[in-house]
N, CA, C, O and CB atoms as a CASP TS submission, in Angstrom:
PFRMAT TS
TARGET T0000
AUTHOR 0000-0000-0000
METHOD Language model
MODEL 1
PARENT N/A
ATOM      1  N   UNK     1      -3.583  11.778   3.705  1.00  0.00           N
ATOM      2  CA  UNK     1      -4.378  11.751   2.498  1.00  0.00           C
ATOM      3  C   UNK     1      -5.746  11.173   2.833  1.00  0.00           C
ATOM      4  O   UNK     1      -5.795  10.070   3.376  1.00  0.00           O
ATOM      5  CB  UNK     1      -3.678  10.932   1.385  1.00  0.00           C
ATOM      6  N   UNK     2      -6.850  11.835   2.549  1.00  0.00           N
ATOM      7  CA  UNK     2      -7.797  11.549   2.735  1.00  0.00           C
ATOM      8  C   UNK     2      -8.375  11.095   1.648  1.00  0.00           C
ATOM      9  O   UNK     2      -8.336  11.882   0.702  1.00  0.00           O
ATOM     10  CB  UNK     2      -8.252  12.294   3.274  1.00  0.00           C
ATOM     11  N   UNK     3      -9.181   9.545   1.362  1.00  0.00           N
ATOM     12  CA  UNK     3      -9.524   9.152   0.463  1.00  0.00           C
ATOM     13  C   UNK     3     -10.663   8.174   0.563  1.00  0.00           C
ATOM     14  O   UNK     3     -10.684   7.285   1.414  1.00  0.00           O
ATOM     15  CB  UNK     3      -8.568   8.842  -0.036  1.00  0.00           C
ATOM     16  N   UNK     4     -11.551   8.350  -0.275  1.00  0.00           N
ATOM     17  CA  UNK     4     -12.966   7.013  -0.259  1.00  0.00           C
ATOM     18  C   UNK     4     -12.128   6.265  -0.714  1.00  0.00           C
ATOM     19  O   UNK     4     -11.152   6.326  -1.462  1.00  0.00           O
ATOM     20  CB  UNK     4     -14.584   7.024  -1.273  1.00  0.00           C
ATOM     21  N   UNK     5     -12.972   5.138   0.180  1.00  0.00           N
ATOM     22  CA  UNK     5     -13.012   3.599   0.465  1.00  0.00           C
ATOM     23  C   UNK     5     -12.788   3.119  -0.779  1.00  0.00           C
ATOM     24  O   UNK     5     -11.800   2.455  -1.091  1.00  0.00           O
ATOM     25  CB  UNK     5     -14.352   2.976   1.088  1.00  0.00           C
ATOM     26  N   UNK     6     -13.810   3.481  -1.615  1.00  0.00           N
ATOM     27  CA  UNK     6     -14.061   3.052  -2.814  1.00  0.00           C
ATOM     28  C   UNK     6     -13.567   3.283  -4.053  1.00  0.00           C
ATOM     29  O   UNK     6     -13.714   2.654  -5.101  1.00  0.00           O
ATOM     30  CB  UNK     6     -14.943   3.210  -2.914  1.00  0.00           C
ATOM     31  N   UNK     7     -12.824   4.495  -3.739  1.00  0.00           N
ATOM     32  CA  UNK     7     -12.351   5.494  -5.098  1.00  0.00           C
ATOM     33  C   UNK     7     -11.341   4.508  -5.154  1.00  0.00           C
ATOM     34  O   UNK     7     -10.973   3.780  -4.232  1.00  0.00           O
ATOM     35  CB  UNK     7     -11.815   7.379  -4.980  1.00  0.00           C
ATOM     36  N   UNK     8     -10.766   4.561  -6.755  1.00  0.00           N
ATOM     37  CA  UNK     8      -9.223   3.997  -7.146  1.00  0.00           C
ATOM     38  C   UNK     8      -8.489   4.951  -7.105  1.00  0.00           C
ATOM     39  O   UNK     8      -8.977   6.078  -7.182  1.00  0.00           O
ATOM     40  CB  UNK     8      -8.948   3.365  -8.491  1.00  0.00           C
ATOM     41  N   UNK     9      -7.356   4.798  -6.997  1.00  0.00           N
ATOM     42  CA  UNK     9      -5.756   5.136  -6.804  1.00  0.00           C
ATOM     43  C   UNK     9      -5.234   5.274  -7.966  1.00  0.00           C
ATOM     44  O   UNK     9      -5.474   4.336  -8.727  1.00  0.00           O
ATOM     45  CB  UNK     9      -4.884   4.111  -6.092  1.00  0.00           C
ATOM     46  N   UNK    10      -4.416   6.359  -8.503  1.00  0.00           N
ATOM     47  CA  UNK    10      -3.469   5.631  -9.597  1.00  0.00           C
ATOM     48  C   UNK    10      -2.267   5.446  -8.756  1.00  0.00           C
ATOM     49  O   UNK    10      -2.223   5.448  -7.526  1.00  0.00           O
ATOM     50  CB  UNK    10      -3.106   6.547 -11.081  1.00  0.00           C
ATOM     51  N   UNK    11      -1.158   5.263  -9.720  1.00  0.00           N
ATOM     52  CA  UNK    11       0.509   4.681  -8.723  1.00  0.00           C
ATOM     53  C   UNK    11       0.662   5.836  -8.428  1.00  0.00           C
ATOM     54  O   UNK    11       0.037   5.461  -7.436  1.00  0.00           O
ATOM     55  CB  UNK    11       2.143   3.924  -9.489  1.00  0.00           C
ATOM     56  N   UNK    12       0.910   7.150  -8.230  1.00  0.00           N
ATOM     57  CA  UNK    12       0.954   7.730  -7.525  1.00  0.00           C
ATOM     58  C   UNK    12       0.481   8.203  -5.967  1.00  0.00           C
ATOM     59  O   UNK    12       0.879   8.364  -4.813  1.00  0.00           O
ATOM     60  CB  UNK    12       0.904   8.039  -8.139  1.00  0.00           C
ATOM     61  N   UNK    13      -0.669   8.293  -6.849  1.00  0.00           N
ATOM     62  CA  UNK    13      -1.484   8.415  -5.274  1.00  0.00           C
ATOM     63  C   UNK    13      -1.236   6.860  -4.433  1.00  0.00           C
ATOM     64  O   UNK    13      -1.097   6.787  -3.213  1.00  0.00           O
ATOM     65  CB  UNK    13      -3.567   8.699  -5.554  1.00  0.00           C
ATOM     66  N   UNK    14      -1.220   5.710  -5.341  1.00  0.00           N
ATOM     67  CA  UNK    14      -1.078   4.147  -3.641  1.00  0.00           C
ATOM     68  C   UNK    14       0.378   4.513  -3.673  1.00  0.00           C
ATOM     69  O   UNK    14       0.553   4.167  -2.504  1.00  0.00           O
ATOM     70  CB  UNK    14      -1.451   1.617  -4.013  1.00  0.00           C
ATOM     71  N   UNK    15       1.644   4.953  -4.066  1.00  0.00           N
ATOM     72  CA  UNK    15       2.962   4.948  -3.302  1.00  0.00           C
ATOM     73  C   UNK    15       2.464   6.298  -2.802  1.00  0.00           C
ATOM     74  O   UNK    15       2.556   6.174  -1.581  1.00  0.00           O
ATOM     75  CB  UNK    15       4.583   4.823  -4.174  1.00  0.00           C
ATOM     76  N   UNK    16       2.134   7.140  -2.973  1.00  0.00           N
ATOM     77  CA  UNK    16       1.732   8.214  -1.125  1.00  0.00           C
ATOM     78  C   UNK    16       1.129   7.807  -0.075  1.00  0.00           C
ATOM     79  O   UNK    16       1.294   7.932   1.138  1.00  0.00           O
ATOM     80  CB  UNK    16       0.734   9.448  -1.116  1.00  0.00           C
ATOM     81  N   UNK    17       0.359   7.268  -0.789  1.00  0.00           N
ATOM     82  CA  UNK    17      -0.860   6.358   0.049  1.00  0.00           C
ATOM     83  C   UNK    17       0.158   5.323   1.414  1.00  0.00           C
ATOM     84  O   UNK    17      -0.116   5.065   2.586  1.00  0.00           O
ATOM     85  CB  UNK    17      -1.885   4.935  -1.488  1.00  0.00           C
ATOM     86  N   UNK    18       1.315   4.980   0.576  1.00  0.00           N
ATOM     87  CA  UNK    18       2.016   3.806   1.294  1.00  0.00           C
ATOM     88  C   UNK    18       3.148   4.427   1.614  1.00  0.00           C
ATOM     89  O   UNK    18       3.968   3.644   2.093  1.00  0.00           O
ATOM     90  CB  UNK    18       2.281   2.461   0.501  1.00  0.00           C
ATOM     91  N   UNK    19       3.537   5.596   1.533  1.00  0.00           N
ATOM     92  CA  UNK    19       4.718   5.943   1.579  1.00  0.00           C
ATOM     93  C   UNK    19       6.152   5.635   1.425  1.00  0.00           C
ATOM     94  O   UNK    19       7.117   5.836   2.162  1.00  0.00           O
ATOM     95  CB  UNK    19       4.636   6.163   2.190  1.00  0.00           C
ATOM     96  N   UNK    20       5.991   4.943  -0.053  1.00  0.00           N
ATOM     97  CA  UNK    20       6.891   4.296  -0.905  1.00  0.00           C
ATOM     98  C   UNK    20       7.035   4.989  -2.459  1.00  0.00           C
ATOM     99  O   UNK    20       6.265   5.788  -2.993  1.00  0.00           O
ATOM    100  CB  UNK    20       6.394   2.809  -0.966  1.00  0.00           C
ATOM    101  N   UNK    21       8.268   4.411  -2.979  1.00  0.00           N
ATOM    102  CA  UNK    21       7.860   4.745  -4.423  1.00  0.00           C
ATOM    103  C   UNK    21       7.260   4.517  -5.252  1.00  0.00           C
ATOM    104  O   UNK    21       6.901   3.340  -5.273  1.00  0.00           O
ATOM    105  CB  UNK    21       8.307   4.749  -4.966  1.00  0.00           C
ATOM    106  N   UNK    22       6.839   5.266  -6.246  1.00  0.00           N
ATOM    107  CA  UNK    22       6.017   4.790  -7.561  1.00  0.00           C
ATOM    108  C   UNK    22       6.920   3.423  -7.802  1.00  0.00           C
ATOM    109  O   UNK    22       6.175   2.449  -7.690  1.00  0.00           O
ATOM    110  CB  UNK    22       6.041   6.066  -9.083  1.00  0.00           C
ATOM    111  N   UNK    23       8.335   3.016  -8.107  1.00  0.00           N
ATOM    112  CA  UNK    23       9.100   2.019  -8.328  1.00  0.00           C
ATOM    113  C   UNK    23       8.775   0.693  -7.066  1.00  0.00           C
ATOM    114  O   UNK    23       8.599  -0.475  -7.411  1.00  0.00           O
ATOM    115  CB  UNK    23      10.613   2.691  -8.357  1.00  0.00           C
ATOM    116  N   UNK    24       8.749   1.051  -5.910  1.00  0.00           N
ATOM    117  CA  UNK    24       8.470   0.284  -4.933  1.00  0.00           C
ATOM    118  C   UNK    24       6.973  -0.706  -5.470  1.00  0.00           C
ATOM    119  O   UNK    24       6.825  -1.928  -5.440  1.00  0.00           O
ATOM    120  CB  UNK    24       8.317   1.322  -3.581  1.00  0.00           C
ATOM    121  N   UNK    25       6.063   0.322  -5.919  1.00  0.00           N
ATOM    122  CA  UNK    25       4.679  -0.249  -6.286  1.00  0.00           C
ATOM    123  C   UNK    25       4.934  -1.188  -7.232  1.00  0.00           C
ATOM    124  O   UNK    25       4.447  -2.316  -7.146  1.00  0.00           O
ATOM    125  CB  UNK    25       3.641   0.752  -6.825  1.00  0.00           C
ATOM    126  N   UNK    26       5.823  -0.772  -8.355  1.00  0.00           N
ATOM    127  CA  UNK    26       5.799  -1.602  -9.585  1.00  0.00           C
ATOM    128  C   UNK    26       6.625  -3.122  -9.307  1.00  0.00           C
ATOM    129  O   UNK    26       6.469  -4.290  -9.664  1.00  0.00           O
ATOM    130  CB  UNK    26       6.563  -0.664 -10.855  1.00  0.00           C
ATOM    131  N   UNK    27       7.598  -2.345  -8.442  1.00  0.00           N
ATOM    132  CA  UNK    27       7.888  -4.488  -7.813  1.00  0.00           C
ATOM    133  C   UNK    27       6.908  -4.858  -7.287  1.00  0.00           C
ATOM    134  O   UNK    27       6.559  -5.753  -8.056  1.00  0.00           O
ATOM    135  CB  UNK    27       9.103  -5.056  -6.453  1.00  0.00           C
ATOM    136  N   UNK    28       6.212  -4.823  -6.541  1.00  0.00           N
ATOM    137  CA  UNK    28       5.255  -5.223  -5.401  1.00  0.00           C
ATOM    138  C   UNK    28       4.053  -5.809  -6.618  1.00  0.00           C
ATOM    139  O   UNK    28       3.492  -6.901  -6.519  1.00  0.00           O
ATOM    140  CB  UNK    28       4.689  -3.656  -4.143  1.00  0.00           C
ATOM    141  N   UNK    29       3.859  -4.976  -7.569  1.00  0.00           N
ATOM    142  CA  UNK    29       3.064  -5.595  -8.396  1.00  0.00           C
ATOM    143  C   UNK    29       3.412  -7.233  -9.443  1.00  0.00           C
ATOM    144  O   UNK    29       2.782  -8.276  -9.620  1.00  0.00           O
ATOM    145  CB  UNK    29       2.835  -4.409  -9.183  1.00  0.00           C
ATOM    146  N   UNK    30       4.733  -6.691  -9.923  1.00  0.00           N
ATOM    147  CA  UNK    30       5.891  -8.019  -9.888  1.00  0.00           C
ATOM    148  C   UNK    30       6.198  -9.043  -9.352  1.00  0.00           C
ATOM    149  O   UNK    30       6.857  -9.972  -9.819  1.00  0.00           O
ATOM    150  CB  UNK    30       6.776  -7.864  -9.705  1.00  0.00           C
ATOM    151  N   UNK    31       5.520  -8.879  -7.857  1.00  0.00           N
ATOM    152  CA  UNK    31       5.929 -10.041  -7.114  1.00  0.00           C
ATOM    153  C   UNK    31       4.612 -10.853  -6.294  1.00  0.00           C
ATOM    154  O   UNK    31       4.570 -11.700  -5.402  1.00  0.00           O
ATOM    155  CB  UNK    31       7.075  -9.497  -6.049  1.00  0.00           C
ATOM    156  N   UNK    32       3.719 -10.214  -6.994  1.00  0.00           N
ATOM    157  CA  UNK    32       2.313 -10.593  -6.963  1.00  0.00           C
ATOM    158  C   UNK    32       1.799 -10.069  -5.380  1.00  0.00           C
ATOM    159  O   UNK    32       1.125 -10.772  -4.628  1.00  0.00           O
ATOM    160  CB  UNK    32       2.152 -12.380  -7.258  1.00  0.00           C
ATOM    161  N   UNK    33       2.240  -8.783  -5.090  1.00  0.00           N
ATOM    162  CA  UNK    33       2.174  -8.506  -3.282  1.00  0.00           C
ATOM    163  C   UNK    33       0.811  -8.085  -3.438  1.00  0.00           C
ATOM    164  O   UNK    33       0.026  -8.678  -2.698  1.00  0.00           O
ATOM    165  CB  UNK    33       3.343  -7.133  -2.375  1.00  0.00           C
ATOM    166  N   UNK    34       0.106  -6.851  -4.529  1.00  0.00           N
ATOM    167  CA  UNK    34      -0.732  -5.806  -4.960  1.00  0.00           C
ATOM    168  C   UNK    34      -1.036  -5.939  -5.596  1.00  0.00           C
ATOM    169  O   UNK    34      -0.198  -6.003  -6.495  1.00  0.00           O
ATOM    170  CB  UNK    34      -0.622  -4.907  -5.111  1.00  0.00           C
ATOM    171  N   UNK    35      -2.203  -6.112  -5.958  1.00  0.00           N
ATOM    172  CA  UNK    35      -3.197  -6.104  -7.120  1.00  0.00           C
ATOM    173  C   UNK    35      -3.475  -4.929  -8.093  1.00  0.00           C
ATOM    174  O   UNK    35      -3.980  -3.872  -7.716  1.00  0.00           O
ATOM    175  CB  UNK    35      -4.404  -6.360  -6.576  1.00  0.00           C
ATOM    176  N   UNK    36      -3.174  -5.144  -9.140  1.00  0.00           N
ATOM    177  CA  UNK    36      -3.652  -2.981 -10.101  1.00  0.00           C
ATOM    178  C   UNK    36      -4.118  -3.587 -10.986  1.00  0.00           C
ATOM    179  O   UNK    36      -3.910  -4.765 -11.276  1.00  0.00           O
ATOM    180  CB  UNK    36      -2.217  -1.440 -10.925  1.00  0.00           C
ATOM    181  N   UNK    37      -4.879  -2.738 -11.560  1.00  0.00           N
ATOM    182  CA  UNK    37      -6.105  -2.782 -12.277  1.00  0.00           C
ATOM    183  C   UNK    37      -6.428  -1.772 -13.363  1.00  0.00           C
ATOM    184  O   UNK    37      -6.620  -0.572 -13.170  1.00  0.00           O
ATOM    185  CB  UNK    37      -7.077  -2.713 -11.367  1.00  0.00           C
ATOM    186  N   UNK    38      -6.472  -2.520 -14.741  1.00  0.00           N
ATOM    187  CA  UNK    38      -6.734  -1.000 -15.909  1.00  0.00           C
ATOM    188  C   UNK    38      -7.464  -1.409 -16.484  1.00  0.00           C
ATOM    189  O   UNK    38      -7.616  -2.567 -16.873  1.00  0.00           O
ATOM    190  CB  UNK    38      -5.700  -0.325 -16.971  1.00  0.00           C
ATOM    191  N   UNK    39      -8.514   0.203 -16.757  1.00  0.00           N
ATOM    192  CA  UNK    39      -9.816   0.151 -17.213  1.00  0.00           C
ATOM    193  C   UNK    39      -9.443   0.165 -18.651  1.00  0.00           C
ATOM    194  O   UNK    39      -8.445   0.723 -19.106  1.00  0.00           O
ATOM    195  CB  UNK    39     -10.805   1.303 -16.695  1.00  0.00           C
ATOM    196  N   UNK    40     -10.118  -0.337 -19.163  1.00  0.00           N
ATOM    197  CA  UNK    40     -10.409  -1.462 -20.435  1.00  0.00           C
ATOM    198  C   UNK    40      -9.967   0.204 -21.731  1.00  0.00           C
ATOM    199  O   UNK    40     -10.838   1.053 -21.543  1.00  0.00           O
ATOM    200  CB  UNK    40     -12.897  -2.454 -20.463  1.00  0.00           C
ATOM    201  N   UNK    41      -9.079   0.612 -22.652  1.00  0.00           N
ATOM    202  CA  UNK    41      -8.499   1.547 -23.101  1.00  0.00           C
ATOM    203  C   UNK    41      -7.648   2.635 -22.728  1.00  0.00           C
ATOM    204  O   UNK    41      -7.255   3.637 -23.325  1.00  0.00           O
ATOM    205  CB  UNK    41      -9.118   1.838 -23.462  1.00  0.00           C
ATOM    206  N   UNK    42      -7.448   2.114 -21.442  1.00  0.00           N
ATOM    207  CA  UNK    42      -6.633   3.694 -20.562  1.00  0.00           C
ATOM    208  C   UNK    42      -5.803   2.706 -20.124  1.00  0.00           C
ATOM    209  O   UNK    42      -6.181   1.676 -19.566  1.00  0.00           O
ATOM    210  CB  UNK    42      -7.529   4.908 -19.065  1.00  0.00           C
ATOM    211  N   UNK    43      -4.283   3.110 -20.453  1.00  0.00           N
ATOM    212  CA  UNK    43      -3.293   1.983 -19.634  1.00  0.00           C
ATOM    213  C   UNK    43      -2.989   2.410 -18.713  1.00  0.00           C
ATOM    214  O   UNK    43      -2.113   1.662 -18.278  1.00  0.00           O
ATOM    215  CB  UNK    43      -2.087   1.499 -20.113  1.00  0.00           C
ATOM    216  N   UNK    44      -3.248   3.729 -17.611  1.00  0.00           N
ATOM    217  CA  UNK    44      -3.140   3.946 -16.383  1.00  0.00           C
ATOM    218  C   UNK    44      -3.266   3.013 -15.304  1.00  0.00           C
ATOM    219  O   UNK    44      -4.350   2.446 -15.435  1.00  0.00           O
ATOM    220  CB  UNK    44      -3.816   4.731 -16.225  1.00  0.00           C
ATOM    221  N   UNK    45      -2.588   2.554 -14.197  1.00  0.00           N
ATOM    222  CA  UNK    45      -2.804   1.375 -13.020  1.00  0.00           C
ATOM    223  C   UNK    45      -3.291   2.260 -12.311  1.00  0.00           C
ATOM    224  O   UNK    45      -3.227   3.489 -12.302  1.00  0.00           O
ATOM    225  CB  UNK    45      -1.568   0.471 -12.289  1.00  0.00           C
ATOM    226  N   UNK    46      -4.120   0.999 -11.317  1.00  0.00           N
ATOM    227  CA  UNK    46      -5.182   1.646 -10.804  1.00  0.00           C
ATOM    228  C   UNK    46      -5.523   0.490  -9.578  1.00  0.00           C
ATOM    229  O   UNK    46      -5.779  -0.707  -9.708  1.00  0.00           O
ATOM    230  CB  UNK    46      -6.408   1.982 -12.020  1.00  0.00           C
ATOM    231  N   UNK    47      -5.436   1.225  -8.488  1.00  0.00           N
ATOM    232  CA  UNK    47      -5.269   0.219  -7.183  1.00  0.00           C
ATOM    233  C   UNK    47      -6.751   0.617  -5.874  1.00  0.00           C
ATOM    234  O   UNK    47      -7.398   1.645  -5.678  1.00  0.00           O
ATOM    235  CB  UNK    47      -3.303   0.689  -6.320  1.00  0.00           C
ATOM    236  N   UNK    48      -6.778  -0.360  -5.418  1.00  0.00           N
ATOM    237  CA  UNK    48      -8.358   0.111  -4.633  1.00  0.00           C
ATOM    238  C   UNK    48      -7.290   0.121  -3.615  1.00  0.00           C
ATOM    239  O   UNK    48      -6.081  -0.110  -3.618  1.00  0.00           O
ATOM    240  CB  UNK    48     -10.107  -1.051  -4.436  1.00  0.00           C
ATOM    241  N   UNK    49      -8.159   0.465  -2.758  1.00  0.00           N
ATOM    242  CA  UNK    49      -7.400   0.780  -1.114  1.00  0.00           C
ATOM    243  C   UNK    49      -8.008   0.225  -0.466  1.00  0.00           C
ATOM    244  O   UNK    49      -8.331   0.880   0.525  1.00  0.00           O
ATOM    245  CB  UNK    49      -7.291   2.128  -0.397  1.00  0.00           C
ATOM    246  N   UNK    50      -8.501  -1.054  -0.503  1.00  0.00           N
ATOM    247  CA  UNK    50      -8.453  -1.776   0.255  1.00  0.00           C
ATOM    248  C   UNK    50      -7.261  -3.061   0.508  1.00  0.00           C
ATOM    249  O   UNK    50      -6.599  -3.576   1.409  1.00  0.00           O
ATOM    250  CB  UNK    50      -9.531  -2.010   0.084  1.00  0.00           C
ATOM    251  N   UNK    51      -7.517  -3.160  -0.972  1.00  0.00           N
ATOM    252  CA  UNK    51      -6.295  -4.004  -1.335  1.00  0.00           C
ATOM    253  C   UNK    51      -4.981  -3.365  -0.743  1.00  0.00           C
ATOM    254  O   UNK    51      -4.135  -4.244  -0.581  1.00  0.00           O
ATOM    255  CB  UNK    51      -6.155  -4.131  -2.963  1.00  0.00           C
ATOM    256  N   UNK    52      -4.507  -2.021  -0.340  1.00  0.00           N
ATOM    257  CA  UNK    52      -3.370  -1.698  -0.149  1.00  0.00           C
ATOM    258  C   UNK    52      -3.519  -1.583   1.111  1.00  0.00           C
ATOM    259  O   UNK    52      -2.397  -1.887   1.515  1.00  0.00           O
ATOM    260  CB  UNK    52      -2.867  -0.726  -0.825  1.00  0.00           C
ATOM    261  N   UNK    53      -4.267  -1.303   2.199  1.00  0.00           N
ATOM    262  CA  UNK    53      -4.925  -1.600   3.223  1.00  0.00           C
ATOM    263  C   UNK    53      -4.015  -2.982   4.055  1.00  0.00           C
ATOM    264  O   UNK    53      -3.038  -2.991   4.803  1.00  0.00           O
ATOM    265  CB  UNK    53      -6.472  -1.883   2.666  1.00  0.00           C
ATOM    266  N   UNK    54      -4.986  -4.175   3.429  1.00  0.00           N
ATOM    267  CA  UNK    54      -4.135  -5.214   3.188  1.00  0.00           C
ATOM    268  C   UNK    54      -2.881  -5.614   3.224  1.00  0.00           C
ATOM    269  O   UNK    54      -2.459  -6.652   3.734  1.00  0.00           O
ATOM    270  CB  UNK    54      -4.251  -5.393   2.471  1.00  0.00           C
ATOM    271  N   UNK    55      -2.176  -4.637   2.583  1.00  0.00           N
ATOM    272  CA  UNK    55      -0.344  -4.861   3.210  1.00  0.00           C
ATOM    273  C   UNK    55      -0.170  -4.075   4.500  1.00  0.00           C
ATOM    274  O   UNK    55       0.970  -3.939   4.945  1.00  0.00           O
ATOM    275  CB  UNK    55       1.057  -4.099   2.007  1.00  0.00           C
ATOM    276  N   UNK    56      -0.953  -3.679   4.978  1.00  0.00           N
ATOM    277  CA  UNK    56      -0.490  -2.929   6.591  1.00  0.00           C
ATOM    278  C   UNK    56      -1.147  -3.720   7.206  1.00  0.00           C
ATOM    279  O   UNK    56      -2.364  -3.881   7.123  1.00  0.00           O
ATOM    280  CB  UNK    56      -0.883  -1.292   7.101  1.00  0.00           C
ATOM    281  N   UNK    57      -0.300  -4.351   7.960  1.00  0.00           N
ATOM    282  CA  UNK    57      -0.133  -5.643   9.254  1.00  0.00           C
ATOM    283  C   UNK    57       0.595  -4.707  10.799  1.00  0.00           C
ATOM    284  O   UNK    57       1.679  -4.124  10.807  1.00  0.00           O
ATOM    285  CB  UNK    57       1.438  -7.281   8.513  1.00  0.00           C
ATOM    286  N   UNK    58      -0.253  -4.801  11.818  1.00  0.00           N
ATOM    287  CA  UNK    58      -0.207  -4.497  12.917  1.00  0.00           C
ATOM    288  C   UNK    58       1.388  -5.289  13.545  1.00  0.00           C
ATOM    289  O   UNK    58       1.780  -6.450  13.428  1.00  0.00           O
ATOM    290  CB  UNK    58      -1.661  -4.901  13.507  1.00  0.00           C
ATOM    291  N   UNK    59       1.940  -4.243  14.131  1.00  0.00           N
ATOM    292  CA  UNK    59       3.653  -5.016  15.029  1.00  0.00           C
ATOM    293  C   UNK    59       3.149  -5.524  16.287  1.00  0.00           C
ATOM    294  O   UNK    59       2.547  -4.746  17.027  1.00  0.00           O
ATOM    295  CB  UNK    59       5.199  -3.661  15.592  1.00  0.00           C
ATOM    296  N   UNK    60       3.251  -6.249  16.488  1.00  0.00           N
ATOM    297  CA  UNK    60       2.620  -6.419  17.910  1.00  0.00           C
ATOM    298  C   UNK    60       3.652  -6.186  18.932  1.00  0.00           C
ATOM    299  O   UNK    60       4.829  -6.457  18.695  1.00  0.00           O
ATOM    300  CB  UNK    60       1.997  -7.873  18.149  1.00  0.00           C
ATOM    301  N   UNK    61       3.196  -5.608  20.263  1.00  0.00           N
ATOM    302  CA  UNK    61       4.382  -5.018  21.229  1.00  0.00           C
ATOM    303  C   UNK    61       5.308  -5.934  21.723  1.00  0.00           C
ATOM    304  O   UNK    61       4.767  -6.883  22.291  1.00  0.00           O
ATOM    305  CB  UNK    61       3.870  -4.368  22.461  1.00  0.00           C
ATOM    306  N   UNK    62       6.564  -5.965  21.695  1.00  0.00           N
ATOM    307  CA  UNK    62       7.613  -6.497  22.424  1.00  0.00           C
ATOM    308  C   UNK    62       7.907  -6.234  23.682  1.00  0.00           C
ATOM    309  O   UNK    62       8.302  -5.076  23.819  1.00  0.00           O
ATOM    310  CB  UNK    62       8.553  -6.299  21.906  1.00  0.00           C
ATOM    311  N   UNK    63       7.858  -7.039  24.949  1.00  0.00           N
ATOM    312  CA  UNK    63       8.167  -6.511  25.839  1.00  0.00           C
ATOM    313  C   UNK    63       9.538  -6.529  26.509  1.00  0.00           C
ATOM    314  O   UNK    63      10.310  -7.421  26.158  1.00  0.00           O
ATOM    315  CB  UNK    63       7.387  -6.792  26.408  1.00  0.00           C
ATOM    316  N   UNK    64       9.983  -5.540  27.548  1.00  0.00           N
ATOM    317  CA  UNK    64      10.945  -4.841  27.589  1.00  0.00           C
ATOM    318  C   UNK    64      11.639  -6.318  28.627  1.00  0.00           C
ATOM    319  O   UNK    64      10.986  -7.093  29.326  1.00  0.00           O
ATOM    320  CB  UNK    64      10.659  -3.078  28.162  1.00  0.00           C
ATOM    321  N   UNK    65      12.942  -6.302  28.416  1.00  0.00           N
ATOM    322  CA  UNK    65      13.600  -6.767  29.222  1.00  0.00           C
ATOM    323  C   UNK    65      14.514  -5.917  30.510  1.00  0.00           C
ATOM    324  O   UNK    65      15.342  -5.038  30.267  1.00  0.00           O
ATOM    325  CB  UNK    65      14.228  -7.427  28.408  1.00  0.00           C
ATOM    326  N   UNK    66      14.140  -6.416  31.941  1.00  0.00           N
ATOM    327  CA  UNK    66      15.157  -5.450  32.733  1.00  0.00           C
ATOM    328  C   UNK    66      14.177  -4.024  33.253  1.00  0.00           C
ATOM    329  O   UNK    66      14.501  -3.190  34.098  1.00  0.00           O
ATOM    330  CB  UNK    66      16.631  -4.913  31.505  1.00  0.00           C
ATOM    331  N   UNK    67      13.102  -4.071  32.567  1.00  0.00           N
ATOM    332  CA  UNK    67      12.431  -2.526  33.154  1.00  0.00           C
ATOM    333  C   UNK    67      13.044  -1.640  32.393  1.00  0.00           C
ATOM    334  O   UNK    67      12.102  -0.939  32.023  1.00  0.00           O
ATOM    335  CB  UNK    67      12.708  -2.038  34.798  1.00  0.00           C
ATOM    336  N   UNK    68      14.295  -1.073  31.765  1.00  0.00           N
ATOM    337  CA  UNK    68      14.440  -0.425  31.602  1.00  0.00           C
ATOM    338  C   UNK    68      14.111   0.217  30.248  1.00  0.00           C
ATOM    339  O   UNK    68      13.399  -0.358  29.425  1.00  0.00           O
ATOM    340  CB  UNK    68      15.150  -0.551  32.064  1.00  0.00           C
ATOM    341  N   UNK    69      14.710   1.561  30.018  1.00  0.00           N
ATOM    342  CA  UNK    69      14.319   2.246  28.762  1.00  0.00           C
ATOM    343  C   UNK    69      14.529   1.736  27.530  1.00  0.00           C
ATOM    344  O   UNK    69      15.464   0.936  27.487  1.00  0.00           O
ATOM    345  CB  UNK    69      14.849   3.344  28.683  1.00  0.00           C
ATOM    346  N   UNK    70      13.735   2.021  26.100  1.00  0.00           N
ATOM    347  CA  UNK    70      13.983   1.695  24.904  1.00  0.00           C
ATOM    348  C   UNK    70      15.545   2.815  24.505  1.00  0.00           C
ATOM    349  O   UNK    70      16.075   2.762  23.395  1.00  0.00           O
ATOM    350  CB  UNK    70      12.423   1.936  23.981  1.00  0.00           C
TER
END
């Protein structure tokens, strides 16, 4: 999905975005993980991508014991 920096999200598009569910989002919002955001008469949520950005944390490599294969 290709998307500006800047544009908002609704829950659809940030659970594609994250490859989770629309339901996944709405805990995450519940549990104070994600920030959403509604414009002032439209009760649509509405998430920047940066903020969702933000929950993707780098694994850092484990190294192998023995040489051998994963």
């Amino acid at each position: 999905m290709s998307v500006s920096p800047d544009a908002p999200l609704y829950l659809d598009q940030a659970a594609e975005y994250l490859s989770v569910s629309p339901k996944t989002i709405r805990r995450m919002i519940s549990r104070g993980e994600v920030p959403a955001y509604r414009l002032a008469g439209n009760g649509r949520l509405r998430f920047l991508k940066k903020d969702l950005d933000a929950l993707l944390v780098p694994v850092p490599a484990v190294a192998r014991r023995g040489g051998g294969r994963a």
